[in-house]
N, C-alpha and C positions, 0 to 999 in steps of 0.2 A: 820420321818421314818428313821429307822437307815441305814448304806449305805450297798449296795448292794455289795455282793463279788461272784467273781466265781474261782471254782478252775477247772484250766484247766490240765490233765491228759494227755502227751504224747508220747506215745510210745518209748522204750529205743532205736531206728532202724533207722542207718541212717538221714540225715538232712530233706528228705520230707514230711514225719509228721507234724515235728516240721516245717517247713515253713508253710503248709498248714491251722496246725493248727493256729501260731503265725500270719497268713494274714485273721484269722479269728477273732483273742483277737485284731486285730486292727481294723476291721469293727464294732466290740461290743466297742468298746472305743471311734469310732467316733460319733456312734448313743448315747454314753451316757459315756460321759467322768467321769462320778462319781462312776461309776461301778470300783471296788478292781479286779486287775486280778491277780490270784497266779497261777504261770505256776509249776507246778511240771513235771520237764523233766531234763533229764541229756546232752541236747542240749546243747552246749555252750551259754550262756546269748549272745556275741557277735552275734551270729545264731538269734537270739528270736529279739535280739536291729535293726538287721536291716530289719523285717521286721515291727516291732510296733513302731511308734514315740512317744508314749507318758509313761509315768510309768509300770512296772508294778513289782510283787514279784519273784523272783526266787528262787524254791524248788528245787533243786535238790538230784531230785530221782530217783531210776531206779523202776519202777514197774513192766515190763518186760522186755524179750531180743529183743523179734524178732527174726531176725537172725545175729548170730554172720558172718563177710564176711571177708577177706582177702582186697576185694576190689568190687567194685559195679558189680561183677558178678560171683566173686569164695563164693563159702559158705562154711561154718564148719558146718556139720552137728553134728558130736560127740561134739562138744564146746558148741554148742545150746542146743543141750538134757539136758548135764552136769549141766549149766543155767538155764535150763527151771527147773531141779528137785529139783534145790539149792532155786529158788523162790518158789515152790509149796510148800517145806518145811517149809520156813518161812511165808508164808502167813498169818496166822494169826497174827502175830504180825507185822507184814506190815499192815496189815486192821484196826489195834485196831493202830498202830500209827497213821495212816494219819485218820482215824475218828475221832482218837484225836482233832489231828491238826486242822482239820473241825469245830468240834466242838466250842475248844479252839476260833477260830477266826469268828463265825460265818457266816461261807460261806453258801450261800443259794442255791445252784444247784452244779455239779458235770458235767465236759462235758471231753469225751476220744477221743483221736484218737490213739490208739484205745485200750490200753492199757485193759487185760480181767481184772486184781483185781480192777481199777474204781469203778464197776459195784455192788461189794460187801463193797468199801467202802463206796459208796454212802448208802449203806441201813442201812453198819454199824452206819454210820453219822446220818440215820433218815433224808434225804435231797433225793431229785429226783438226778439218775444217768442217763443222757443223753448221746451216743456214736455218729462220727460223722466218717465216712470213705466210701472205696468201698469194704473192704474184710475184713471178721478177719483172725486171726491167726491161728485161730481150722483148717480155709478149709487152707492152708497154710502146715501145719502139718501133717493134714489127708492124703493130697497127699501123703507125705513119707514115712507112714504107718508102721509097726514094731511096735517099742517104742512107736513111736510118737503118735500112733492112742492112749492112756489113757491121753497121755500128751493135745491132740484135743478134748476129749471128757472133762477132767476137764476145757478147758477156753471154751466150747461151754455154760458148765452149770453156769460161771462165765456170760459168755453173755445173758443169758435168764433173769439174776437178773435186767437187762437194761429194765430203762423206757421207752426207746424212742430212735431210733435209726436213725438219718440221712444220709441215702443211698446217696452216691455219683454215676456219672454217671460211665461207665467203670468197673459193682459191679459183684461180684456173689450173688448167691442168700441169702446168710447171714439170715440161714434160724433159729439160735438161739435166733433171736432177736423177743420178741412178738410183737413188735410194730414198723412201718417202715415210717419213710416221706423221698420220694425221691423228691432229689432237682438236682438243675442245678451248673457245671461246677465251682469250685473254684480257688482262686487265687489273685494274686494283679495284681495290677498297673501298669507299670514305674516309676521312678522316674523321668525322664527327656524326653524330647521332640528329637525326631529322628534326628533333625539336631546338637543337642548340642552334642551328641552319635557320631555324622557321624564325625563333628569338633574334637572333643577328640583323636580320634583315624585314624583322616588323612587319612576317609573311603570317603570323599565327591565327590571327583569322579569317585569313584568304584559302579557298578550297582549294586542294591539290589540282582540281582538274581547271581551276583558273592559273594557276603557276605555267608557264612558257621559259624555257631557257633556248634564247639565242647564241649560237656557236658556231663558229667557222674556221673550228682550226688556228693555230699559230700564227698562219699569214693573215687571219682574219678578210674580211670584207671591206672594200673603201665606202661601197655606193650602198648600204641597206636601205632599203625605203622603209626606214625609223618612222615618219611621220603619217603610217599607214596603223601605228598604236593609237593614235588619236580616236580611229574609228573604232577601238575595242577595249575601252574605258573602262569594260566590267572585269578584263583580265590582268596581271599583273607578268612584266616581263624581266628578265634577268638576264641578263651579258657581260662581257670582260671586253666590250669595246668603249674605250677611253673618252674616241671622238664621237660615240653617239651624241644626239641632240639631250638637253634635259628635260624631259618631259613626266610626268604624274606617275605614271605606272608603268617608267622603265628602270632598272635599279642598275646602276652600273658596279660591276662589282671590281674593286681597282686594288682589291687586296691581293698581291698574289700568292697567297697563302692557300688561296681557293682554286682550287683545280673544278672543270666543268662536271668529272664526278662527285666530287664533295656536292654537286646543287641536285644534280639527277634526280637524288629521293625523296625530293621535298617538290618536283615538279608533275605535274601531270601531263606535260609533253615536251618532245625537244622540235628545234626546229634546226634544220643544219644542212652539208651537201654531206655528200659520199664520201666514209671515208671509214676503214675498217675502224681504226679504234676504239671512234663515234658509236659507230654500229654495232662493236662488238661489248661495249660499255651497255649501251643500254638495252640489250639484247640479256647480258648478264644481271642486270635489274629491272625487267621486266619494262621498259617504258618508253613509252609511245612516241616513233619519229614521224614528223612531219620534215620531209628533204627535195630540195630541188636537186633535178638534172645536171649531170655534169657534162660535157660537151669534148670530142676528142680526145677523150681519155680511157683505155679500153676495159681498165679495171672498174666503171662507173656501174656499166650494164651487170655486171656480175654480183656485184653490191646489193644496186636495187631490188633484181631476182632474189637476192638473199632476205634483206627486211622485210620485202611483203610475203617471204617464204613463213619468218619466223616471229618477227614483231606486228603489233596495231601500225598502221602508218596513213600516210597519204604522198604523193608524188606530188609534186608543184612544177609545172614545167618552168624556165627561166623567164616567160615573160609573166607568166600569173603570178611568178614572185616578184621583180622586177616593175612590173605595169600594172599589175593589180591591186587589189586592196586587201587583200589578205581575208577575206570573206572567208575564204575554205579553213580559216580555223575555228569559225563557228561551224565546221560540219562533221557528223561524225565521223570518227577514224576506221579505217578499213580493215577488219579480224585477218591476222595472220593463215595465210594456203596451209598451212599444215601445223598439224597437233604438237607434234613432237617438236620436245624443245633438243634446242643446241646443248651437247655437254660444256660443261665451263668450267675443266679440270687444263686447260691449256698452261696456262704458268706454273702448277705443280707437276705435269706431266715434263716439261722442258728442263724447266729447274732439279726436279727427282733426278733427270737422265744427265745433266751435268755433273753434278756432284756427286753421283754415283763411278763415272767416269773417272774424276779427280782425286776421287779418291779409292778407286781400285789398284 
């Protein structure tokens, strides 16, 4: 039987995709280490290597934008449009290269998060195209409405060309897809064991419910108001931003070794915006978000309904983070609307249905 390849298709948008998806080419790698993974993504390989330990191809593509950002909460909307019309234009010879390429290499399935031209390359290929997320981009779009509504209705009718669509939990209704399997909560692991975490960073006799890990995503934040720790002296903070200030009790963690789930379980709260990953990370170990608002973006409001559905949290609107003093992390956190937890069978459920696939 010749080997089995999958071309994995990721979003041009920010690093949570591309982690999501890449903690997914590593669940399909463990169940079947023979299995070819060609990541076509314009993620940095360095991004993709730490979450997959074992091989795999990088294509570096952009198949779409997303949205272009300043930073994990300003957006370009004219930048976006400009992109979105610059790829809708070349499309066709985007579909006939990477069908090529497919071809050429013999990849047997096509899997997107969530990228709309996948959908038509896959069929350009003659191979099943499979999408895996909680939103597309049409409802994304649609919201902004103007321009954008032709621009939402050509990747809605890119999305209906999808065989098979993997609904994540925290989804809209993702209503261009003919075909729906809803699964449970994705994500990875740790790397390491909470006390080797707690040792590394001289957190061992700090209580977990003083532990805070600040996070914002890949794009990160330029403006934190860092100097609102001053006022809460008794807790200790942790971040991957470089350009924070240095201050007592903020640790900046500049290894990148450390991913923001390796700190998760050694914290007794996150503090962050909207953003599935995030949310579905510490949803799957149990721990507590504190998140501001996110502003014109239609996937936010669907988010937030989700965490105060399922996690401890608190809502911060953008000026009590921004102009406030961060007082509300001395206040208790809000008990999750409902009992039942999220299944978090999502990366084996996906992974199981590829490889079963590839190798039928």
């Amino acid at each position: 039987m010749p080997q089995p390849i999958l071309y994995l298709a990721i979003t041009n948008h920010g690093f949570g995709h591309a982690t999501r998806a890449a903690a997914i080419a590593a669940e399909i790698q463990r169940l079947d280490p023979e299995i070819v993974l060609i990541l076509a993504t314009t993620a940095p390989r360095s991004v993709l290597e730490a979450y997959i330990p074992g091989d795999f191809i990088h294509r570096p593509r952009a198949l779409d934008v997303g949205i272009i950002q300043q930073d994990s909460l300003t957006m370009d909307k004219p930048a976006t449009l400009e992109k979105l019309r610059e790829i809708r234009s070349r499309q066709q010879a985007t579909i006939a290269s990477e069908a090529n390429f497919i071809l050429q290499n013999k990849a047997g399935l096509v899997l997107g998060d969530i990228p709309p031209l996948a959908a038509p390359i896959a069929k350009a290929a003659g191979v099943p195209g499979w999408m895996m997320s909680n939103f597309g981009w049409d409802f994304i779009y649609r919201d902004w409405g103007g321009e954008f509504l032709e621009m939402a209705d050509w990747i809605s009718d890119c999305f209906s060309q999808c065989d098979r669509l993997f609904r994540m939990p925290f989804h809209e209704s993702m209503q261009a897809f003919p075909t729906v399997t809803d699964v449970g909560l994705t994500g990875v692991a740790p790397r390491f064991e909470a006390a080797e975490v707690l040792a590394k960073f001289n957190l061992t006799d700090t209580p977990k419910e003083k532990i805070i890990l600040v996070t914002f995503g890949g794009l990160g934040l330029d403006r934190v108001p860092y100097e609102n720790l001053t006022h809460l002296s008794d807790y200790q903070f942790l971040c991957f931003d470089n350009n924070a200030p240095d201050l007592p009790n903020l640790i900046k963690v500049d290894d990148r070794f450390y991913r923001p789930i390796d700190l998760m379980p050694i914290c007794g709260r996150l503090l962050s915006k909207p953003g599935y990953s995030t949310f579905s990370e510490a949803c799957r170990y149990e721990i507590p978000v504190m998140t501001v608002t996110r502003e014109g973006f239609a996937e936010s409001p669907i988010l937030l309904e989700g965490i105060q559905d399922y996690a401890e949290h608190q809502i911060w609107s953008l000026d009590e983070f921004f102009n406030g003093d961060w007082s509300n992390i001395r206040q208790p956190m809000n008990p999750p609307r409902k009992s039942k937890k999220l299944p978090k069978d999502g990366n084996l459920t996906i992974a199981q249905a590829v490889v079963d696939y590839l190798r039928s």
